[in-house]
C-alpha positions as CSV (number, residue, x, y, z in Angstrom):
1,X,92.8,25.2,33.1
2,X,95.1,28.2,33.3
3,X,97.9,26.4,35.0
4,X,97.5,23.9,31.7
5,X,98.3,26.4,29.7
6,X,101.6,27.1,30.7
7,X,102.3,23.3,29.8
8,X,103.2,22.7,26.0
9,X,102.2,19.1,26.0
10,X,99.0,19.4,28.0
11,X,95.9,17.5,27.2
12,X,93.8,20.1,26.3
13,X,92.6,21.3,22.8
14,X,93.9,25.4,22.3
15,X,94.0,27.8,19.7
16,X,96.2,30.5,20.4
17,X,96.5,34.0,18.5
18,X,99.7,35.6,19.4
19,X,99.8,39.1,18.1
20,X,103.8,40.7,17.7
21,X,105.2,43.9,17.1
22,X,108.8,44.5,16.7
23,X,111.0,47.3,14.9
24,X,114.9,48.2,14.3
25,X,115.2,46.4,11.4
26,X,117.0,46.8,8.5
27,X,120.9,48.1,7.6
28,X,119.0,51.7,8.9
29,X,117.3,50.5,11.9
30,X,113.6,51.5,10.4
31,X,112.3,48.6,9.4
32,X,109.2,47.3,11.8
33,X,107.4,43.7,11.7
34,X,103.7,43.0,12.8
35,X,102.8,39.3,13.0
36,X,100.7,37.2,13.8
37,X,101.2,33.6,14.7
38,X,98.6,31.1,14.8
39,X,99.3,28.4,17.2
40,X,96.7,25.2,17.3
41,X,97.6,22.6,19.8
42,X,95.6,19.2,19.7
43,X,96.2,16.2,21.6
44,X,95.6,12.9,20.8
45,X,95.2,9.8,22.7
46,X,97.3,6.7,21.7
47,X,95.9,4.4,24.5
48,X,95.9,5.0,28.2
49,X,99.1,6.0,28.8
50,X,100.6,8.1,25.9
51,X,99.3,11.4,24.3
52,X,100.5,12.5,20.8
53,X,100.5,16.4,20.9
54,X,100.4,18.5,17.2
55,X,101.7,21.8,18.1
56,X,102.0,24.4,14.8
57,X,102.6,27.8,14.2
58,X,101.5,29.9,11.5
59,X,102.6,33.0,10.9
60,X,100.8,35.8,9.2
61,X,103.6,38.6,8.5
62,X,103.4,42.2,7.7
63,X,106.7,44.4,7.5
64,X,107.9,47.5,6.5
65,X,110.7,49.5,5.0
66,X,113.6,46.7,6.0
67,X,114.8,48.1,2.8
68,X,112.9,51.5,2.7
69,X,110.3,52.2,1.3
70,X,109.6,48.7,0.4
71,X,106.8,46.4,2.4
72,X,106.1,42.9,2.1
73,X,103.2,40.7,4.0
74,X,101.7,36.9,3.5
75,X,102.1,34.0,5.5
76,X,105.7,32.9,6.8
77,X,107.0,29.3,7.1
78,X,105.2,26.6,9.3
79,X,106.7,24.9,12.0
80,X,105.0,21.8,13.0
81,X,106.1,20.1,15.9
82,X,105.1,16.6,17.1
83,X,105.3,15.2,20.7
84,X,105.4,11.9,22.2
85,X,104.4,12.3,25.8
86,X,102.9,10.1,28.9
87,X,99.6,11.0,30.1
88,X,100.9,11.3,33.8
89,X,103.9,12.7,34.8
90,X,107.2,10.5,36.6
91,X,107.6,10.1,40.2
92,X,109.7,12.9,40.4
93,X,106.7,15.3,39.2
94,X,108.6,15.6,35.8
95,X,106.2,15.8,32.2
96,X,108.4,15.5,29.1
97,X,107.6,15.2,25.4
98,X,109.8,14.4,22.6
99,X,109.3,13.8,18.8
100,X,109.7,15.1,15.3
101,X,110.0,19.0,14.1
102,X,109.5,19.9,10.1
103,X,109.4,23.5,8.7
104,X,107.4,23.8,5.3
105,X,109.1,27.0,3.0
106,X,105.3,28.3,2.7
107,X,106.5,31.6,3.2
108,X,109.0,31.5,0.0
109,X,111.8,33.7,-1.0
110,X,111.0,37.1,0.8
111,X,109.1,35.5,4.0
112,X,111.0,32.4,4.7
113,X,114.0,29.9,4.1
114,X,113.1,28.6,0.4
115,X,114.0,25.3,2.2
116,X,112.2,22.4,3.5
117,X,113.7,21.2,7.3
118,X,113.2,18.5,9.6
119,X,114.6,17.8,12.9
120,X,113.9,16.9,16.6
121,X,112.0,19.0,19.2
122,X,111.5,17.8,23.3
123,X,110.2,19.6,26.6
124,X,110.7,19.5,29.7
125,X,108.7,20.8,32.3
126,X,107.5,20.4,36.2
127,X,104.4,22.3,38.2
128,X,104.7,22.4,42.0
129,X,101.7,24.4,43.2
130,X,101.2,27.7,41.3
131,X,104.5,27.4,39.3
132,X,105.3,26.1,36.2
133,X,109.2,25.6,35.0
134,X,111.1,24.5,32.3
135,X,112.3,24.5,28.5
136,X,111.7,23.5,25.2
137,X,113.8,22.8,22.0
138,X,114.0,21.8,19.0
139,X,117.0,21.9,16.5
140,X,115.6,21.8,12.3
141,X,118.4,20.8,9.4
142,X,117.5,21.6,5.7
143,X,116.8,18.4,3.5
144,X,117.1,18.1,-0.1
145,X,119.2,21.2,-1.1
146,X,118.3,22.8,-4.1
147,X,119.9,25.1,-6.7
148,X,120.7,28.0,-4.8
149,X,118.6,27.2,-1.5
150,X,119.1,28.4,2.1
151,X,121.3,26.1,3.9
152,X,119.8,25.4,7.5
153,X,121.1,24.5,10.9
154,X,119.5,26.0,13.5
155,X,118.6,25.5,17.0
156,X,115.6,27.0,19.3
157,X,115.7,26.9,23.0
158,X,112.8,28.6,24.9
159,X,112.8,28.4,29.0
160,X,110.0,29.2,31.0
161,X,108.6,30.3,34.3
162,X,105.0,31.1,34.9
163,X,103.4,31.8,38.1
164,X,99.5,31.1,38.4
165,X,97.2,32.6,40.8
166,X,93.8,30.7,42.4
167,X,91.5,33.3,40.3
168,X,93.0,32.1,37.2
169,X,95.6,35.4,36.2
170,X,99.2,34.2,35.0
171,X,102.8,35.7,34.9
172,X,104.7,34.0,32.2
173,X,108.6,35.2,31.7
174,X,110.8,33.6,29.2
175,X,113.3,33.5,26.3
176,X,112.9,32.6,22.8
177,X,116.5,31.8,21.3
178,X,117.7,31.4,18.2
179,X,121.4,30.2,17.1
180,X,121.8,30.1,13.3
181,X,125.3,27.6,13.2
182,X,125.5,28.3,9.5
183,X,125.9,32.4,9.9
184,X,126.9,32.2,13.9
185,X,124.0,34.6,14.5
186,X,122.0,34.6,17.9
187,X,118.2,36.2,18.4
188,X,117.6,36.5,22.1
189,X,114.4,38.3,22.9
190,X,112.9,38.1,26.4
191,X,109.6,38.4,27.1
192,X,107.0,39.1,29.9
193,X,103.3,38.2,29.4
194,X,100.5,38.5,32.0
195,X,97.5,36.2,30.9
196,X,93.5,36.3,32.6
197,X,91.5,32.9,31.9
198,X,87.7,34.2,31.6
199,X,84.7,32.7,30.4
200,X,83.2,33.9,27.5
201,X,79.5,32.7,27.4
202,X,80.4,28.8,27.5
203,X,83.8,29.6,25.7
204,X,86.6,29.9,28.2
205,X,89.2,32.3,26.9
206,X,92.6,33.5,28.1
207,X,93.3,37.3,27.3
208,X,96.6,38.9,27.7
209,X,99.4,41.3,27.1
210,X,103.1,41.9,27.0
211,X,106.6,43.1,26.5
212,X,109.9,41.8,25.2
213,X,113.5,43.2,25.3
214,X,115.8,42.0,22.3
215,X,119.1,41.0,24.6
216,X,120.5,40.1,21.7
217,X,119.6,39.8,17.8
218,X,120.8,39.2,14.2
219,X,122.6,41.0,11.5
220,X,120.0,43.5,10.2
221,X,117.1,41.9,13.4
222,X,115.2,44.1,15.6
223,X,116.2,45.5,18.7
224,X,115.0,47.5,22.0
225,X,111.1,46.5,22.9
226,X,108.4,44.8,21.6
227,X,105.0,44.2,22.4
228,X,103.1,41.0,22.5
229,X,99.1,40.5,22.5
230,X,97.6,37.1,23.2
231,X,93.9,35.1,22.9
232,X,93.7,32.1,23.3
233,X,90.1,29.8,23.0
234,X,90.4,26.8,24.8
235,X,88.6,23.2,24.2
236,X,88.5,21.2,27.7
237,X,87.4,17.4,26.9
């Protein structure tokens, strides 16, 4: 169940809570972000040979003094992600998922785009033994531009590489990329979680903690180290 984690497109009902801190924000460098992003992924069967997986994150945002002395908080914009994928992976070992990405403006003006996207998303990925290796993407456009609306074109690209151990404790390291192609501006933090699968009563949970270092970030983005926290409840069939 651990080593299922560490696939996106897994059959497996989870509910992650992915705490974030982050600071250097902010024409001063003060400002600092707290967030948390709450990530339910739920397959579902379309006959015996293809899974539909909903993956969606919702972010819950706090920040502070990117202009000081000023604080905003509320939810961010959604990202929901849809994936076609086979229920067994190809002779070569390979799983792979591909379908539809939207993002809904919920977090408005001072939290978000103020623009409705849609796009394509896919992954990648192949386990051989305790590791777990590969990418996923997804590239959102905005759609029916408004008076004075952000214009979108941006593309995500996250590799990964986790290593999981018999008793269940897992090394994750990857990057979370960002390319804006209408401000040619990249965001570039990587990021170095350790996760432990425990049972919780009947509940099976996976507990962990982390770091990230901001290789690279926008015009007024963070920089230096972050820190990531991570539960996730997990719904076997």
């Amino acid at each position: 169940m651990a080593k299922e984690l560490s696939n996106p497109v897994a059959s497996l009902i989870s509910v992650p809570f992915q705490f974030n801190y982050d600071s250097g924000y902010g024409p001063s460098g003060s400002g600092k972000r707290t967030f948390m992003n709450l990530q339910p992924v739920v397959p579902i069967s379309l006959g015996d040979n293809w899974n539909l997986i909903s993956r969606t994150i919702i972010p819950l945002i706090d920040q502070q003094d990117f202009v000081p002395g000023t604080s905003q908080n509320g939810i961010g914009d959604i990202v929901q992600s849809l994936f076609l994928s086979p229920k067994q992976p190809t002779k070569g070992g390979l799983i792979w998922g591909v379908g539809p990405a939207f993002l809904l403006p919920t977090g408005g003006n001072t939290l978000g785009a103020d623009q409705f996207a849609a796009g394509i998303t896919g992954v990648v990925l192949k386990q051989s033994g305790p590791w777990t290796y590969g990418g996923l993407a997804n590239h959102l456009w905005d759609v029916g531009k408004g008076s004075g609306s952000t214009d979108i074109s941006t593309t995500f690209v996250q590799p990964f590489l986790s290593y999981t151990t018999p008793d269940a404790w897992t090394f994750t390291l990857n990057s979370e990329t960002t390319y804006d192609w209408i401000r040619k501006d990249t965001a570039l933090p990587v990021n170095f979680v350790v996760t432990k699968l425990v049972n919780i009563g009947d509940q099976p949970v996976s507990i962990g903690a982390g770091v990230r270092y901001w290789a690279d970030s926008t015009t007024n983005g963070p920089d230096g180290w972050g820190a990531r926290l991570v539960l996730t409840f997990l719904f076997p069939k």
